[in-house]
C-alpha positions, 0 to 999 in steps of 0.5 A: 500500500505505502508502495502504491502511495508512493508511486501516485505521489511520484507520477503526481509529481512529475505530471506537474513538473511536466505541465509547468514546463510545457506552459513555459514553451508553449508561452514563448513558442506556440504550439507548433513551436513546442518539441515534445523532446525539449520539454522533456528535457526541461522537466528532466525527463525522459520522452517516453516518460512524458508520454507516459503521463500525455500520450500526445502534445496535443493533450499536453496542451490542453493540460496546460490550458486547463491548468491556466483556467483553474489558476484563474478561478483560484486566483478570483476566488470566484465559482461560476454559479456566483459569476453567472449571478452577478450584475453589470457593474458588479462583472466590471469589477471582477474583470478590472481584478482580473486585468490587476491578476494578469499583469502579474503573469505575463506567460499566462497572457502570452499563452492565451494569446498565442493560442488564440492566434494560432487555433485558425481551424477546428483541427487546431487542439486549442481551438475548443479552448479559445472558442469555448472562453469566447462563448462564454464570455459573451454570453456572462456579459450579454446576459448581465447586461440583458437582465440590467436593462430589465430591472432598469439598471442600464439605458434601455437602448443600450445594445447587450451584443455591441456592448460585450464585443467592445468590452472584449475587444478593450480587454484583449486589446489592451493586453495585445498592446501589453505583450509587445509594451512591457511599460504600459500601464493596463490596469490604469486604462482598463479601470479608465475605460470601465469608469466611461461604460458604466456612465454609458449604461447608467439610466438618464436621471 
């Protein structure tokens, strides 16, 4: 038994270190980029040792970008029952956190970005991933708004989907800007541009 425990604990182990540093090469080189032998190097192990925890390097991507979306969950502290519940403004909050998180993780960005850029097709194995967290994202923000302007919380004219494709555009623009101006300060503009949409969408009197 303490056999058995131990063996779990080592292979436990080693799927960890291997996720880690297939995050770091996956980050800085893509995909296509990334060798399944140069990562096992990194994780010193061997390339059938890898294999023995990710049969291809398309699982081992898609490992890396579950793990990504479980650190972001942990980080905000927040499940998806209370995120689908909340109301505009209070959903505004939550990402102007989540942009003051990302800029403490840069590969974490890097990676998001150059899966986006590189999952061009269904054939892709990240391109679930970045579909399925566009899908989502709209439909958090469309519904928020949709039931704000319900309760007569947000102008009644306001349009849910115009208003969720520029939110994401300025959250995934910002952070494109970020990734080749180390210096700028996305926090700042992001927390500007929040302050003009919530007196965009506030009720005339």
């Amino acid at each position: 038994m303490a056999t058995t425990d131990s063996a779990q604990r080592s292979g436990e182990l080693a799927r960890t270190k291997i996720i880690e540093v297939a995050f770091e090469h996956f980050a800085r080189h893509g995909y296509k980029g990334s060798s399944l032998a140069r990562i096992a190097a990194d994780a010193e192990i061997s390339q059938s040792g890898l294999l023995h925890h990710f049969r291809t390097k398309q699982a081992l991507l898609q490992a890396v970008l579950a793990t990504r979306d479980l650190r972001d969950m942990a980080v905000t502290g927040t499940g998806l029952d209370e995120l689908s519940a909340m109301d505009f403004d209070t959903l505004l909050s939550f990402f102007e956190d989540v942009v003051r998180h990302n800029v403490t993780n840069r590969p974490m960005i890097r990676l998001a970005h150059l899966a986006a850029a590189e999952a061009d097709g269904p054939d892709h194995p990240a391109y679930e991933w970045v579909t399925g967290r566009q899908r989502f994202l709209r439909s958090l923000i469309e519904a928020a708004l949709e039931r704000d302007i319900a309760a007569g919380a947000v102008r009644p004219d306001i349009d849910p989907r115009a208003m969720t494709s520029l939110l994401i555009a300025t959250m995934d623009g910002l952070e494109s800007q970020w990734l080749l101006e180390a210096d700028l300060d996305t926090v700042e503009s992001f927390t500007y541009f929040t302050a003009w949409l919530r007196a965009s969408v506030e009720p005339a009197g």
